[in-house]
C-alpha positions as CSV (number, residue, x, y, z in Angstrom):
1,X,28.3,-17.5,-8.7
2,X,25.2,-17.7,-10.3
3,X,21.1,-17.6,-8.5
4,X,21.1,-21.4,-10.0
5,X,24.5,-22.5,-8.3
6,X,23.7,-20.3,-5.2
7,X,20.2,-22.2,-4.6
8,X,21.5,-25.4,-5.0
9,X,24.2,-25.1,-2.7
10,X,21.5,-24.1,-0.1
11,X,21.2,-27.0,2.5
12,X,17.7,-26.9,4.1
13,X,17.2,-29.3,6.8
14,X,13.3,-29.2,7.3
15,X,9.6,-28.1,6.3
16,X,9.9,-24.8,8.3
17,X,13.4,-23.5,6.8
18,X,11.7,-24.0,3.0
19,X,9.0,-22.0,4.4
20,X,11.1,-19.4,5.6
21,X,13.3,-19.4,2.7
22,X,9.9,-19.1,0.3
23,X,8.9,-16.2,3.0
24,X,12.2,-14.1,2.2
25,X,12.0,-14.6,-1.6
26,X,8.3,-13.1,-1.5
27,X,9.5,-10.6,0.5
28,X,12.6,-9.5,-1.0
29,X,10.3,-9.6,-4.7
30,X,8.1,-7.2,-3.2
31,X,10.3,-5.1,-1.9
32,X,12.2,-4.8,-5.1
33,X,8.8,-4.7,-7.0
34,X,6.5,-2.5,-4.6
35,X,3.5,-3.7,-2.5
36,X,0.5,-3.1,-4.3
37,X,-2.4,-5.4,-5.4
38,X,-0.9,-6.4,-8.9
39,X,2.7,-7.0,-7.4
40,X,1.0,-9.4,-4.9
41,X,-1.2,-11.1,-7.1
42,X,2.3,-11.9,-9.2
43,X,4.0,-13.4,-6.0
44,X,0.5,-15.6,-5.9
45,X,0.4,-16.5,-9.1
46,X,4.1,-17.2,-9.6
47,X,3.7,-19.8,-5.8
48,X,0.5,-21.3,-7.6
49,X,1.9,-22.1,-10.6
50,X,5.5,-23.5,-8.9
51,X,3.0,-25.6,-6.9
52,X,1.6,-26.9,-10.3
53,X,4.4,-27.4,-12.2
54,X,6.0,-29.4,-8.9
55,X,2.8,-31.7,-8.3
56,X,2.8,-32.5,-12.3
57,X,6.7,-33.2,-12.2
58,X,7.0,-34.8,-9.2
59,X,4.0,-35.9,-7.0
60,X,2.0,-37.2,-10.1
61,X,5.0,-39.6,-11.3
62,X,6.1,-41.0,-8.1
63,X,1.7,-41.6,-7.1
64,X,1.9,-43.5,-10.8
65,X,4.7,-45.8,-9.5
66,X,3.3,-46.1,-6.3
67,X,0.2,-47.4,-8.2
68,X,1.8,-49.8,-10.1
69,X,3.9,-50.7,-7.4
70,X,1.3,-51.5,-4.5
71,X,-1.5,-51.7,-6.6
72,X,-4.1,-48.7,-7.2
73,X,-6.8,-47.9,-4.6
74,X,-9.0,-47.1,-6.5
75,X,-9.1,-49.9,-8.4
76,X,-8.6,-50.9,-12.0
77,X,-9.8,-47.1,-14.3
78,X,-12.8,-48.0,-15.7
79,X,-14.2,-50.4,-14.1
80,X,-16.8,-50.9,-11.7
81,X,-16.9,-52.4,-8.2
């Protein structure tokens, strides 16, 4: 079975077992990998840049709908109030 199959198989129930499950990864990267500043600077970077990609993807879209749904906070963009 293949890491993609494997991971989507995984059930996580809450907040706390992503966490964990993040946790191990880091730690089973740097254990493979060394612990040293330029290993841990790659597990940051590599979280960062999931983080971006996932609030681009995901957050960003369903915010747009919301917007459009409900109506925009904020107000019309561009205009003054």
């Amino acid at each position: 079975m293949g890491f993609e199959n494997q991971v989507k198989d995984l059930r996580i129930d809450s907040a706390g077992e992503l966490n964990y499950l993040i946790t191990k990864l880091m730690l089973t990267y740097l254990a493979q990998h060394g612990e040293n500043y330029r290993i841990m600077n790659e597990v940051i970077g590599a979280l960062e840049c999931a983080k971006a990609e996932f609030i681009r993807r995901k957050l960003i879209p369903l915010e747009e709908s919301k917007c459009v749904e409900n109506g925009d906070v904020f107000g019309t963009p561009g205009a003054t109030e």
